[in-house]
Residue, then its C-alpha position, 0 to 999 in steps of 0.5 A: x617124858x609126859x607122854x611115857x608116863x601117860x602111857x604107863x598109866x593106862x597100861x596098868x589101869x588096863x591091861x593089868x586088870x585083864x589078868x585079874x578079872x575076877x577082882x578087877x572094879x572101876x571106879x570114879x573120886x574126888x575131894x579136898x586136896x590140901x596141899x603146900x610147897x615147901x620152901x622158903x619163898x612159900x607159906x607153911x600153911x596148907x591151902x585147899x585145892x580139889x582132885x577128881x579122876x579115876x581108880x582100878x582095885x585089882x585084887x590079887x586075893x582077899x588080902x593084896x592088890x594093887x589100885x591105880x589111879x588116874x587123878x587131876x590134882x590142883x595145888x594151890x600155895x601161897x608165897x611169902x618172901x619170892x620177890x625178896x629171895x629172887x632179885x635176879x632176873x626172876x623177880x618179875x616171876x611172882x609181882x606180888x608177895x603173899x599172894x597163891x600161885x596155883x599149880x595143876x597136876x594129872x597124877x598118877x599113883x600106883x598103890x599097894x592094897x592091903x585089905x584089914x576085912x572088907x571094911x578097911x584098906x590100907x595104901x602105900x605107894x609111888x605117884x608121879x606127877x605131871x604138870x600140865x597148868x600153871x597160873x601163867x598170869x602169876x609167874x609172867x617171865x618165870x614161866x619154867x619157875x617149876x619142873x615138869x614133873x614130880x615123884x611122890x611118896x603116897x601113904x593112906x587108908x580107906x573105908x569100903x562101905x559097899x560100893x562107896x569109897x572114904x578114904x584119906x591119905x598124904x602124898x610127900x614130895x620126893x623131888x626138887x620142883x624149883x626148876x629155876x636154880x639150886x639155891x633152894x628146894x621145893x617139895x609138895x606135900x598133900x593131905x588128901x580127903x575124898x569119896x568114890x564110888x565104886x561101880 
């Protein structure tokens, strides 16, 4: 599965772009990740990650594109009550209550473009992510505490100030992560701040 996603991604970051040459730029992002897990074992409050990677803005004319992107993506979230809700054998899972467990993504966001001129950008798409780091020292016999994967809603606008990049926007979760049992639902949520440099 990770590795059909994978491969989906550099289709549409490469291949998609040779049909459209003539508005088809490269670029490289990064910022400020503030994300949570929603649930009850976890904290309301958005705790600060990072994401760095990689972007395509294809365009089909000065109006519609599409602008995938390459991303690794840190979420970081603090648990409340975990110990307390799981007294199974899962309470080992998280030693500590109030303490972040820390989630790595490689994200891959397929984005509609709308152009407002050529100063703002509208984006509105699907992500899918795939997690390839958890903090293993936390979970201890939960290492399987969260599904490998997760679908994303991602909405956002960005400002184009020549070849540089300023763009805000916020991911919501669509899927379950809690791969654990179904007594009760996990979901990610994002706000994403960042800059990119268009080459």
């Amino acid at each position: 599965m990770k590795k059909t996603f994978f491969l989906l991604g550099l289709v549409v970051f490469l291949s998609v772009g040779a049909a459209a040459q003539a508005g088809f730029k490269l670029g490289v992002k990064g910022g400020l990740n503030l994300n949570r897990v929603n649930g009850q074992s976890f904290n309301d409050a958005f705790d600060m990650g990072y994401m760095a990677g990689a972007f395509a803005e294809i365009d089909i004319n000065k109006f519609i594109g599409i602008q995938p992107e390459l991303l690794y993506s840190q979420t970081m979230t603090k648990r409340s009550s975990f110990s307390t809700l799981y007294n199974s054998r899962f309470t080992q899972a998280f030693l500590i209550d109030n303490a972040y467990t820390r989630l790595n993504y490689l994200s891959i966001p397929i984005l509609l473009r709308l152009n407002l001129g050529k100063l703002i950008t509208f984006n509105a798409g699907p992500q899918y992510g795939i997690l390839i780091g958890q903090d293993k020292n936390v979970l201890n016999n939960a290492q399987n505490a969260f599904k490998t994967g997760d679908i994303s809603a991602v909405v956002g606008a960005q400002l184009n100030l020549s070849s540089f990049r300023i763009y805000g926007r916020y991911v919501a979760g669509l899927q379950n992560i809690n791969a654990i049992d179904d007594q009760e639902t996990w979901k990610t949520a994002s706000l994403q701040l960042g800059i990119g440099l268009k080459f």
